[in-house]
C-alpha positions as CSV (number, residue, x, y, z in Angstrom):
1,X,-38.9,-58.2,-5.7
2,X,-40.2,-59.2,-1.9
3,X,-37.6,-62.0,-1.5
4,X,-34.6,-59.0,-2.7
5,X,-36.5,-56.4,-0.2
6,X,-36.1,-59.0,2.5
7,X,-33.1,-60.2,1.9
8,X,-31.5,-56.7,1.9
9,X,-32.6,-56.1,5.1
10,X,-32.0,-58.8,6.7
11,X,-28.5,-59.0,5.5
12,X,-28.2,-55.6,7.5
13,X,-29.3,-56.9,10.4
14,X,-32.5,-54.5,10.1
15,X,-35.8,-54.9,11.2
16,X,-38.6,-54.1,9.2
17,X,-39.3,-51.8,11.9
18,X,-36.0,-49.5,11.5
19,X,-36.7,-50.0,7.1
20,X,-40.3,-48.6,7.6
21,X,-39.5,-45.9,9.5
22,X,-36.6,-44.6,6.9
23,X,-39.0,-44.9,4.7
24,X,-41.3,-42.7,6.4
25,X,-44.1,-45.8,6.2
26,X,-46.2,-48.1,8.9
27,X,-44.3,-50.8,10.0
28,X,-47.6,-53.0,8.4
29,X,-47.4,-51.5,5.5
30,X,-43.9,-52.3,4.9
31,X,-44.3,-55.9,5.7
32,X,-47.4,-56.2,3.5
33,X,-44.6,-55.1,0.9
34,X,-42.2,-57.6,1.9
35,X,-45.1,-60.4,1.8
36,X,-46.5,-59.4,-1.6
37,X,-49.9,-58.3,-0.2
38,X,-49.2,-55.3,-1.3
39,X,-47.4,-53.2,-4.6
40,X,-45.0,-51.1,-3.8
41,X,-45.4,-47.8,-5.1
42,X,-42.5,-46.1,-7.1
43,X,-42.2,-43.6,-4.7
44,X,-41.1,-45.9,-2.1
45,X,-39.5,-48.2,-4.1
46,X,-37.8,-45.0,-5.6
47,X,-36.8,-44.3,-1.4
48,X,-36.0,-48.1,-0.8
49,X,-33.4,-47.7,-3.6
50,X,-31.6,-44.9,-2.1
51,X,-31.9,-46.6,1.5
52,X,-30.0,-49.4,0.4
53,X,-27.9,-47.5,-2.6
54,X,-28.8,-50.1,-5.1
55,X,-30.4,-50.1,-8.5
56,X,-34.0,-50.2,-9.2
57,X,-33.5,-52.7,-12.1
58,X,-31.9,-54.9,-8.9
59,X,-34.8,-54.1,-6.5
60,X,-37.4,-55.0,-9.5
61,X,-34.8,-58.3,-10.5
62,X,-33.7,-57.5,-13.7
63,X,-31.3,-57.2,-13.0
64,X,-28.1,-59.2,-10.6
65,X,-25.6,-56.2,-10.9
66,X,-26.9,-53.8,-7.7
67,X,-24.7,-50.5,-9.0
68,X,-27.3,-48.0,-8.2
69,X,-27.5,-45.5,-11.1
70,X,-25.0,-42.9,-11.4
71,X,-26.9,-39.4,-11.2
């Protein structure tokens, strides 16, 4: 899941700056995230999933097909 996080972002050209604060989240804490230091909650992995309009089965690598869930 770190290595998708990361990838995401930087694929957008995004620093993990600009991701933490969408996320409403310390820059530190973010990276921690992105490092594996730290779980992400499913709050914010709930938020990253809408931020980058991708499944959470994607995010948590179950899946390869990123179609976020249809509400």
């Amino acid at each position: 899941m770190k290595l998708r996080i990361k990838d995401m972002r930087e694929d957008r050209d995004l620093s993990q700056e600009a991701v933490a604060q969408a996320l409403h989240i310390p820059r530190a804490t973010y990276c921690n995230y992105e490092t594996g230091r730290r779980n992400i909650p499913n709050d914010v992995l709930c938020s990253l999933a809408d931020f980058y309009n991708v499944s959470l089965d994607y995010l948590l690598g179950r899946s390869d097909d990123c179609t976020p869930f249809r509400k």
